[in-house]
C-alpha positions as CSV (number, residue, x, y, z in Angstrom):
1,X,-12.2,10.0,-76.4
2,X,-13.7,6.6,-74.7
3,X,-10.4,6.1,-73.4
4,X,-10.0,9.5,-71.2
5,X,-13.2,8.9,-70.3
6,X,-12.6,5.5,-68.9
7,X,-9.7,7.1,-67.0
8,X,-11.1,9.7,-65.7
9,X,-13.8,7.4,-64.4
10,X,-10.8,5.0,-62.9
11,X,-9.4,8.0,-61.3
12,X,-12.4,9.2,-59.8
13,X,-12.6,5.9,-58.6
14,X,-9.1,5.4,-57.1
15,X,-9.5,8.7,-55.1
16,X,-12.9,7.7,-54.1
17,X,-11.3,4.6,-52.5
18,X,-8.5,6.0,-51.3
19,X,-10.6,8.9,-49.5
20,X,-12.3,5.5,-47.5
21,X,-8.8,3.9,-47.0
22,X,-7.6,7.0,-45.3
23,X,-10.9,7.4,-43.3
24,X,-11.3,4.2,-42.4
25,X,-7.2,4.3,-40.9
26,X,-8.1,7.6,-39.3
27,X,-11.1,6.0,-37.3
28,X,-8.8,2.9,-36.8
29,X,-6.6,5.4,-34.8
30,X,-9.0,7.3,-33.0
31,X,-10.5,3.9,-31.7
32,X,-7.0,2.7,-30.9
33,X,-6.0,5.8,-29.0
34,X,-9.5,5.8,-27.5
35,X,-8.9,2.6,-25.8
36,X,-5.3,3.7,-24.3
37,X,-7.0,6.4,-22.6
38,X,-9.9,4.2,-21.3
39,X,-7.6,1.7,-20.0
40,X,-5.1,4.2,-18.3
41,X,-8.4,5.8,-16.7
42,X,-9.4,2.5,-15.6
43,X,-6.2,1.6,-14.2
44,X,-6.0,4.6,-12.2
45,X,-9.7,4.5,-10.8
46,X,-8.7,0.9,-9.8
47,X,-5.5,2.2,-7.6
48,X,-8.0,4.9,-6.0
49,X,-10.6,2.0,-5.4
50,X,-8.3,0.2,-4.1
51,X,-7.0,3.3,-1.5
52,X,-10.5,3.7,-1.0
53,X,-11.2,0.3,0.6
54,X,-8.0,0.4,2.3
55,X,-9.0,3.8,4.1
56,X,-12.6,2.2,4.6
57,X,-11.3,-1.0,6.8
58,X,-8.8,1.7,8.6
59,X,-11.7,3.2,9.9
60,X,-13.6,0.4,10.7
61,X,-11.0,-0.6,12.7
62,X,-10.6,2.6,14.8
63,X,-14.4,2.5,15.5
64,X,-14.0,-0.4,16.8
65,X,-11.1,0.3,18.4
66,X,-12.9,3.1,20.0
67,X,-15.6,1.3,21.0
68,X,-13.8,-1.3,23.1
69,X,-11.8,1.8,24.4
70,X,-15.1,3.0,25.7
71,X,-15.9,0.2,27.3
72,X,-12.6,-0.3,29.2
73,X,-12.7,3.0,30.2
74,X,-16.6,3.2,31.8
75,X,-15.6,-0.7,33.3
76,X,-12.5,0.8,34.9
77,X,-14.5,3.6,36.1
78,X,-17.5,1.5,37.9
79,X,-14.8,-0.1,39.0
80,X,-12.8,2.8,40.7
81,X,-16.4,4.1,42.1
82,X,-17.5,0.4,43.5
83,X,-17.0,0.3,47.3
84,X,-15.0,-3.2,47.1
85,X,-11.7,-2.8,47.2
86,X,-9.5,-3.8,43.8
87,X,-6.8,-5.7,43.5
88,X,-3.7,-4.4,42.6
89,X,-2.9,-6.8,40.0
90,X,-6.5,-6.5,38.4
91,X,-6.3,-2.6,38.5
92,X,-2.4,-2.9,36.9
93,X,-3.6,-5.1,34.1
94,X,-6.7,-2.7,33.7
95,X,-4.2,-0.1,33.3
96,X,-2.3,-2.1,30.6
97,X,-5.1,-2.9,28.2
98,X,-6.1,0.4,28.5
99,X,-2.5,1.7,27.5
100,X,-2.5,-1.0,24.6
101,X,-5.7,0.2,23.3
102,X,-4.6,4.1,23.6
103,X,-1.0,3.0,21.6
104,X,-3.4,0.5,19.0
105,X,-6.0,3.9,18.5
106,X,-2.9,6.5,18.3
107,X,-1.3,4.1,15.3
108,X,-4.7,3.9,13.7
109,X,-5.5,7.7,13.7
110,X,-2.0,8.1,12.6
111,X,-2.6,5.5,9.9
112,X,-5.5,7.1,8.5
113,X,-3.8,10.4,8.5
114,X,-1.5,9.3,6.4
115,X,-4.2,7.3,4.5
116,X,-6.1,10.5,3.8
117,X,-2.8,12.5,2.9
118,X,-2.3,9.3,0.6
119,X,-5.7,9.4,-0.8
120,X,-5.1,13.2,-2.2
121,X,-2.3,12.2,-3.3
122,X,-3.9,9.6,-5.7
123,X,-6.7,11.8,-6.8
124,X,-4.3,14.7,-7.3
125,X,-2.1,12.1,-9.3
126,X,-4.7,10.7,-11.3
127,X,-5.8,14.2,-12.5
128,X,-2.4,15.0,-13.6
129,X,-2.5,11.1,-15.7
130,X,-5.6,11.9,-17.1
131,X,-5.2,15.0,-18.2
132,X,-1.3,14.0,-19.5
133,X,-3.1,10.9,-21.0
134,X,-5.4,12.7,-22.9
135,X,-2.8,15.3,-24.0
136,X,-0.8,12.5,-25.3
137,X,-3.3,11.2,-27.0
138,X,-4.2,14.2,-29.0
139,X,-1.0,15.0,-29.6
140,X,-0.3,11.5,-31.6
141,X,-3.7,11.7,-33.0
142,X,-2.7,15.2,-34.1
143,X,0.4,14.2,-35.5
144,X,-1.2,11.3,-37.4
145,X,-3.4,13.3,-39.3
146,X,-0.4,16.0,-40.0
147,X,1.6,13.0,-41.1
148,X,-1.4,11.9,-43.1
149,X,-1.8,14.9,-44.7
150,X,1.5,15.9,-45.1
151,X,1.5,18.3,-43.0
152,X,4.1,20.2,-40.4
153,X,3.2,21.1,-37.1
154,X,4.2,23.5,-34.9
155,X,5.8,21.8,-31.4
156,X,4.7,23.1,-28.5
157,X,5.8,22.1,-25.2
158,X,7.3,19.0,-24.2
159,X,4.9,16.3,-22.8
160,X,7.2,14.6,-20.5
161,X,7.7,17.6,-18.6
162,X,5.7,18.0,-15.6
163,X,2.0,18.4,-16.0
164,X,0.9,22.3,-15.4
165,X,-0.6,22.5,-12.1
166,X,-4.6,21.8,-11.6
167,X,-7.2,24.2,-13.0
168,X,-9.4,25.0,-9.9
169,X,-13.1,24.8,-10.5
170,X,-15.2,27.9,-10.8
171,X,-16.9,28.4,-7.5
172,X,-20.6,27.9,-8.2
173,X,-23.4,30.0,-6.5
């Protein structure tokens, strides 16, 4: 009788232990897949940092852009109205820089136009990695524990497919 006592006891204790094996490799995973979806968060909020700044120096430059514009435009007007006469060659070159500036502020409004569309594009695009991210994620922490449990689940659909579109945000008010 001491003896199935003494095994029972073992027993008791193997499943004890192996109940905090397989928790502690659970929580090993969860940590591990944790950290993939920090780091592919952080990666993307760098890219969209990084469009961010871009944008910001784009329109730095086009206020200043436009401010020298300004200027050229009311110093070739107090010119046009002052009752000396201007040179030909001074008006022609005024005429130039002032073309050069109008070419340099079309590029840069149609540099931050396609900034802006590029900037949506990155926000839209790091939704979509998120939100795949996480998906992935709980799909292989799902099948961990099914594995772990020796279980079978059902499939559903295929994560490399294209991510469903965006859920719009309930309009508050």
């Amino acid at each position: 009788m001491p003896q199935t006592s003494s095994r029972l006891w073992r027993l008791l204790r193997d499943l004890a232990l192996a109940l905090i094996n397989a928790t502690l490799l659970l929580a090993a995973l969860c940590l591990f897949l944790g950290l993939r979806i920090v780091s592919t968060v952080d990666a993307t909020t760098e890219r969209i940092t990084q469009s961010v700044v871009a944008v910001e120096r784009l329109h730095g430059d086009l206020q200043t852009v436009g401010e020298e514009l300004s200027a050229l435009r009311a110093e070739l007007a107090a010119l046009r109205q002052s009752p000396l006469e201007l040179p030909p060659e001074m008006a022609a070159a005024l005429e130039a820089r002032l073309a050069d500036f109008d070419a340099r502020m079309a590029a840069l409004d149609e540099a931050i136009a396609r900034a802006g569309e590029t900037g949506e594009a990155l926000r839209t695009a790091a939704r979509q990695g998120i939100d795949r991210a996480v998906d992935r994620g709980v799909a292989a922490l799902a099948d961990e524990i099914a594995a772990l449990a020796g279980c079978v689940l059902p499939r559903g659909p295929d994560l490399s497919d294209p991510p469903l579109p965006l859920r719009e945000k309930p309009p508050s008010g």
